[in-house]
C-alpha positions as CSV (number, residue, x, y, z in Angstrom):
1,X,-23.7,-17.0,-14.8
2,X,-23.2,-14.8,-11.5
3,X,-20.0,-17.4,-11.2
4,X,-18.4,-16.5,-13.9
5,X,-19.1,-12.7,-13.8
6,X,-17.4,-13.0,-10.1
7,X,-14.4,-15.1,-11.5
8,X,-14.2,-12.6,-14.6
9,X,-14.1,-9.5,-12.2
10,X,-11.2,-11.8,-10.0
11,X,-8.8,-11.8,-12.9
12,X,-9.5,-8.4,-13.9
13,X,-8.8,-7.1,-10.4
14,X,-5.7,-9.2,-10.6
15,X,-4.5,-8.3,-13.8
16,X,-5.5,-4.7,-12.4
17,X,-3.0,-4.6,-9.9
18,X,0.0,-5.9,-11.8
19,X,0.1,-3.9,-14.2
20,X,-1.1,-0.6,-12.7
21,X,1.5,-0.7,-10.0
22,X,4.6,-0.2,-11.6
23,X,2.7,2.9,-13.7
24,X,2.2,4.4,-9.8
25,X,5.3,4.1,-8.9
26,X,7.2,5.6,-12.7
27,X,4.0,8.3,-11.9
28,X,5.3,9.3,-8.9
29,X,9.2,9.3,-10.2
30,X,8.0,11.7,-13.0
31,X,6.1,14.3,-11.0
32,X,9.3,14.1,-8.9
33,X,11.8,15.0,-11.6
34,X,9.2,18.0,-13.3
35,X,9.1,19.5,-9.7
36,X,13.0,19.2,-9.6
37,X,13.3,20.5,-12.8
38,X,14.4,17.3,-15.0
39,X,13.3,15.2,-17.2
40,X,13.2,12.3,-15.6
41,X,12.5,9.0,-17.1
42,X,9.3,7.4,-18.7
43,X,6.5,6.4,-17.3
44,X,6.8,3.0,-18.1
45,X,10.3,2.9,-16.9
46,X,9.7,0.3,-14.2
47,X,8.1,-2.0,-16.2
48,X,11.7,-2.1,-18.0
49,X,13.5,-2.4,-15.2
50,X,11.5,-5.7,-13.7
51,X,11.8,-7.1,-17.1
52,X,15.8,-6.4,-17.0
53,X,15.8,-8.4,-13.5
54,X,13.5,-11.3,-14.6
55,X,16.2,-12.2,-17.6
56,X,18.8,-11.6,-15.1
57,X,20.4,-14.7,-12.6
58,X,20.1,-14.1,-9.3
59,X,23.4,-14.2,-7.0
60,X,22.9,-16.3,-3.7
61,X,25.3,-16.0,-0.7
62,X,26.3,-19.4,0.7
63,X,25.4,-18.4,4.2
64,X,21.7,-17.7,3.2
65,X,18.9,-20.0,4.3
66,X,15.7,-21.1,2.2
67,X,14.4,-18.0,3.8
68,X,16.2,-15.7,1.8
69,X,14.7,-17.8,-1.5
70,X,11.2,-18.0,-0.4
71,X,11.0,-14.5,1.3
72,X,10.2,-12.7,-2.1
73,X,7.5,-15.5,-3.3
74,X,5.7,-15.3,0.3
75,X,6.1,-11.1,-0.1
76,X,4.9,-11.1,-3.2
77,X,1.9,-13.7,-2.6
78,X,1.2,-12.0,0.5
79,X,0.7,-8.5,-0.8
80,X,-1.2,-9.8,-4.1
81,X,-3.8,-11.3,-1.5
82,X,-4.4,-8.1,0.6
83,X,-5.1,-6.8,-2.9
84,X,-7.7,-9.4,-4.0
85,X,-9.6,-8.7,-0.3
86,X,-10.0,-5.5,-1.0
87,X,-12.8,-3.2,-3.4
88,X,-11.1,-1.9,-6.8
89,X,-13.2,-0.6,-8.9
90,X,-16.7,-2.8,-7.7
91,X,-17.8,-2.7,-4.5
92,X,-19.0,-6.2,-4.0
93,X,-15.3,-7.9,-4.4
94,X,-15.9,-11.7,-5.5
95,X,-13.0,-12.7,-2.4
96,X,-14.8,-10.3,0.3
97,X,-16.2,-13.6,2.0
98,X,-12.8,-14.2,2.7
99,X,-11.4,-12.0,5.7
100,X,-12.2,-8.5,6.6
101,X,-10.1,-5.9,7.5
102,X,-8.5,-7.4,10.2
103,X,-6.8,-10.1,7.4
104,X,-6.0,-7.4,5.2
105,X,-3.6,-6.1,8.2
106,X,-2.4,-9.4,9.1
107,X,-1.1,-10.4,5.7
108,X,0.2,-6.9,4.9
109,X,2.1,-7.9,8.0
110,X,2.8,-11.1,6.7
111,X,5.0,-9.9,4.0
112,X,6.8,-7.6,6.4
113,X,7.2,-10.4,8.3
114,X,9.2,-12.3,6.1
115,X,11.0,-9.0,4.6
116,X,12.4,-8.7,7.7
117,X,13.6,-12.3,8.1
118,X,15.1,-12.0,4.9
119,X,17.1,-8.8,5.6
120,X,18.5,-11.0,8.7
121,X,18.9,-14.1,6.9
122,X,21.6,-12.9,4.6
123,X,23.9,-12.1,8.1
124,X,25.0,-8.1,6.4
125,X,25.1,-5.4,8.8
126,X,23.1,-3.4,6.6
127,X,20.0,-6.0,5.7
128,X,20.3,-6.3,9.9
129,X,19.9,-2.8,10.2
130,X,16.7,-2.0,7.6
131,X,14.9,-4.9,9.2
132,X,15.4,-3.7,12.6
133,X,14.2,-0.1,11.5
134,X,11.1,-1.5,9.4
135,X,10.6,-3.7,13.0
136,X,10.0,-0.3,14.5
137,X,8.0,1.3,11.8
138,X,5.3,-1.8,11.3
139,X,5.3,-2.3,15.1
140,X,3.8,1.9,15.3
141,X,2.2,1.8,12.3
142,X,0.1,-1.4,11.7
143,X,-2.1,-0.6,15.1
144,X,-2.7,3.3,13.9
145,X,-4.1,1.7,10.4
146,X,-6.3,-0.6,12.3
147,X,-7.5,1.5,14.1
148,X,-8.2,4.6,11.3
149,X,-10.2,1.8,9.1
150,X,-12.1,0.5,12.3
151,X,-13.9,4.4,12.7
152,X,-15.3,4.1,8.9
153,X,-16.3,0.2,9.9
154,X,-18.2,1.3,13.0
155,X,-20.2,4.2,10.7
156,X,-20.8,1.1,8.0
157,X,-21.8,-1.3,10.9
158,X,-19.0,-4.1,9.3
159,X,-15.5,-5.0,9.1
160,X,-16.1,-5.9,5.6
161,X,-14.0,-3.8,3.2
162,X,-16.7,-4.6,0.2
163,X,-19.6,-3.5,3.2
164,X,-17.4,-0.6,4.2
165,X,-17.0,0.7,0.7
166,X,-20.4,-0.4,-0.5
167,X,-22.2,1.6,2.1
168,X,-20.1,4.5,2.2
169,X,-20.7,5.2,-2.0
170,X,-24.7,4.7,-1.3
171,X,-24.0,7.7,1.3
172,X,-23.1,10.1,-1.5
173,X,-19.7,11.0,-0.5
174,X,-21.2,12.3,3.2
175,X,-18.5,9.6,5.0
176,X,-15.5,12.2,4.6
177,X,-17.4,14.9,6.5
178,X,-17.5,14.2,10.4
179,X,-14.5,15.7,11.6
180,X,-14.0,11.4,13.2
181,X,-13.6,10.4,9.5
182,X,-11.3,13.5,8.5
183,X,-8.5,12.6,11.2
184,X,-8.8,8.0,10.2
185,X,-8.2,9.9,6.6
186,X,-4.5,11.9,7.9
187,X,-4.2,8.8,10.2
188,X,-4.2,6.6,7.1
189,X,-2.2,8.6,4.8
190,X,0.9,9.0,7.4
191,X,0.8,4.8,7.7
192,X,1.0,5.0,4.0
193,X,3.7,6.8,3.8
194,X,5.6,4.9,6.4
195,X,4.6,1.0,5.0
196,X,5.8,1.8,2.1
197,X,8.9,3.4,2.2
198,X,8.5,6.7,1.3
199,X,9.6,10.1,2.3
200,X,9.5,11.6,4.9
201,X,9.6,8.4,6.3
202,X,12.1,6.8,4.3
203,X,13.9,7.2,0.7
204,X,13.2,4.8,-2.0
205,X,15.6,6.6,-4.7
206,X,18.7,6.4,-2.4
207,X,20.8,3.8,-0.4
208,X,22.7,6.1,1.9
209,X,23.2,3.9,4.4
210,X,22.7,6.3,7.3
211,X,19.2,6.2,6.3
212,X,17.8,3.4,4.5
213,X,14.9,0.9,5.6
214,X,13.2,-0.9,3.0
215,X,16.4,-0.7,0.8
216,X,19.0,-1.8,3.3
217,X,16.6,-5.5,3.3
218,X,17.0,-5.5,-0.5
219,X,20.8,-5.0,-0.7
220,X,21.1,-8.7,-1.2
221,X,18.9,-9.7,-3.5
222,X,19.2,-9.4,-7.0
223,X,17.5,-11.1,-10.5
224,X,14.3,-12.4,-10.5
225,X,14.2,-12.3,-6.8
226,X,14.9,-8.7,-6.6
227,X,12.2,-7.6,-9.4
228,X,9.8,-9.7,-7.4
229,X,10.6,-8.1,-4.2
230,X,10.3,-4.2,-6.1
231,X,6.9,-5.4,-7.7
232,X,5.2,-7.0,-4.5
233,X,6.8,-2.7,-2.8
234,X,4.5,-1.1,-5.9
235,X,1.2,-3.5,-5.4
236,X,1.8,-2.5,-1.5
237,X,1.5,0.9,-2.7
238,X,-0.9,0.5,-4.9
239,X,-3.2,-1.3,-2.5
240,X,-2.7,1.6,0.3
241,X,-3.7,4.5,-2.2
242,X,-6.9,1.8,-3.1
243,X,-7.4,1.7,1.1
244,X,-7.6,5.6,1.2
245,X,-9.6,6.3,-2.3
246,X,-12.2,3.9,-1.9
247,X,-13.2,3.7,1.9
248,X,-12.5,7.9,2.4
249,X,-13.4,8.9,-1.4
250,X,-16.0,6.0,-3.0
251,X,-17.3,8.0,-5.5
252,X,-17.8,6.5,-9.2
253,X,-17.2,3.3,-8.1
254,X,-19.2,0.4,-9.4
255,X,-21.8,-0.5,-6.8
256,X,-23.8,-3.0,-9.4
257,X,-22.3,-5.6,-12.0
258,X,-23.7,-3.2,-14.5
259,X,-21.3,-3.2,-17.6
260,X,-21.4,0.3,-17.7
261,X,-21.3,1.0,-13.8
262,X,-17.9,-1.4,-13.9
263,X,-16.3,0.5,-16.7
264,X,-17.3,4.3,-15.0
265,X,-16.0,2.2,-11.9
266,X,-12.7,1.5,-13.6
267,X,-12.2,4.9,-15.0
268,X,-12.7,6.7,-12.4
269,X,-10.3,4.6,-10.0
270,X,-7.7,4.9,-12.5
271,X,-8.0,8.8,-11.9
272,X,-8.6,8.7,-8.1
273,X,-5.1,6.8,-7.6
274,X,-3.2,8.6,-10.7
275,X,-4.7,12.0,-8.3
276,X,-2.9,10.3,-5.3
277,X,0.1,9.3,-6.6
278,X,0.8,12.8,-7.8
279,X,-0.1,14.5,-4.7
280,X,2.5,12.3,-2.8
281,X,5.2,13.0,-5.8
282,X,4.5,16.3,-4.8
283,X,5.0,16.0,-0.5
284,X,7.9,13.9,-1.7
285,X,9.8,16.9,-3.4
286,X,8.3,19.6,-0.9
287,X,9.7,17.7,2.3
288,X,12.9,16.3,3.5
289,X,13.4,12.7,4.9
290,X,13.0,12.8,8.6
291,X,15.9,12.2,11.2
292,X,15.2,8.2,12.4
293,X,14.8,9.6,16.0
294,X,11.5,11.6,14.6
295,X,9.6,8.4,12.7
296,X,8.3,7.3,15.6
297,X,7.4,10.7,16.6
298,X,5.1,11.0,13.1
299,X,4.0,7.2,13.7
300,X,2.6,8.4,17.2
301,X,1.3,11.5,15.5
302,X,-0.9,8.8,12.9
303,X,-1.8,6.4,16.1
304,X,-3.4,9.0,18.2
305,X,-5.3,10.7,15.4
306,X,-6.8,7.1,14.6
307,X,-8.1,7.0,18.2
308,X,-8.9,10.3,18.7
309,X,-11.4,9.6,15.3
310,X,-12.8,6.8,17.4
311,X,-13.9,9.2,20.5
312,X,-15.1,11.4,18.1
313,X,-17.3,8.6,16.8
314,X,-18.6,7.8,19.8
315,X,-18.9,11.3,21.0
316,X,-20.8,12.7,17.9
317,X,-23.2,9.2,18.1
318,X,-24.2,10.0,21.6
């Protein structure tokens, strides 16, 4: 019976993040467009869109490798697997025996990895630009997120996410209040903003060329490749705001397999990252894209919080 609960709460998790993540990403295109005074377009909007691009045939350049084909399954595989590691809306994740926190970073970098082979593979001067750009970014922002997540895994005592989160919701929300857990917290939130491709960092609604990173590696993909490279961006997302709201903010989430506790669990996720998304819809329209020169400025700004939250650890213990 406990087999089938844990392979029941797998698909819903799943299911969970497939669906949700496009709704984060038309959520945060909305609250953009009522700030800006517009319209804007629906909620649901990219859900259309990766329907339009799974119907549509994808164009290949004859200079591409299997690289350039396999890049978006590996992405998208990649990033669907740092999502199943990690606590949704239970804190005991069926998956949690296998990696830590250590494997969510490595196949996070995993699909950067190949996003950047793939922006090279094609041989365009732009696709050659974004990935040396998102080279940079990952290379100053992947050892700032390590390092943010390892301050609330020293409090729990594990590098377990499902440990991590399970222990900080027993404590009542008291995690956030050291002043060690307030500066992982900014730490964390600048890498999110800079892994996946948002402003200040970068511009996911344009592709001026001058300024581009995650788009410039997309210029050459289109059809079914394409929607799968946009989904696997929005579970990225998706799985980032999870990082913050669950390890900094576990409150309401489901530390039993209770019915009840899972369904409070799910509900009050689903407002925890809707709460997110529009607070980054909001930085979005309140700040302007930074100069390239300045990201790694920020990215330093992210990395030395991380590790001053680690002195402070040790500090306040002794």
């Amino acid at each position: 019976m406990q087999a089938i609960i844990h392979i029941v709460l797998v698909i819903l998790q799943l299911a969970l993040l497939l669906t949700l993540s496009p709704f984060v990403v038309g959520l945060i295109r909305k609250v953009k467009a009522r700030l800006q005074c517009r319209r804007g377009a629906s909620l649901f909007q990219p859900y259309a869109d990766l329907a339009k691009l799974f119907r549509k045939q994808p164009v290949i350049s004859s200079t591409t490798s299997w690289i350039f084909t396999a890049a978006p399954y590996i992405v998208f595989a990649s990033t669907i697997a740092a999502g199943l590691l990690m606590p949704v809306f239970v804190s005991h994740t069926p998956l949690n025996f296998a990696g830590n926190i250590i494997a969510l970073v490595y196949l996070l970098a995993l699909g950067t990895f190949f996003l950047i082979l793939a922006g090279l593979d094609a041989g365009s001067a732009f696709g050659g630009m974004g990935s040396s750009r998102e080279a940079i970014v990952a290379t100053l922002a992947e050892p700032a997120m390590m390092l943010s997540i390892l301050s609330i895994a020293l409090t729990a005592g594990s590098t377990n996410l499902s440990t991590i989160v399970h222990q900080s919701a027993l404590m009542e929300g008291d995690v956030v209040a050291p002043p060690a857990h307030l500066m992982a917290l900014a730490a964390l939130f600048i890498v999110t903003l800079a892994e996946t491709g948002r402003v200040p960092v970068d511009n996911p609604a344009t592709h001026l060329e001058l300024t581009m990173i995650h788009e410039a590696m997309l210029l050459e993909y289109s059809g079914r490749y394409l929607a799968l490279m946009e989904w696997a961006a929005g579970i990225k997302l998706l799985v980032f705001l999870t990082l913050i709201v669950n390890v900094f903010a576990p409150w309401g989430i489901a530390t039993s397999l209770v019915p009840s506790a899972i369904a409070v669990g799910l509900l009050v996720y689903l407002v925890k990252v809707s709460a997110l998304a529009i607070v980054i819809g909001v930085i979005e329209s309140m700040f302007a894209k930074l100069r390239l020169f300045r990201v790694p400025e920020m990215l330093g700004a992210a990395f030395i919080l991380s590790l001053l939250a680690l002195v402070f650890f040790y500090t306040l213990k002794g």
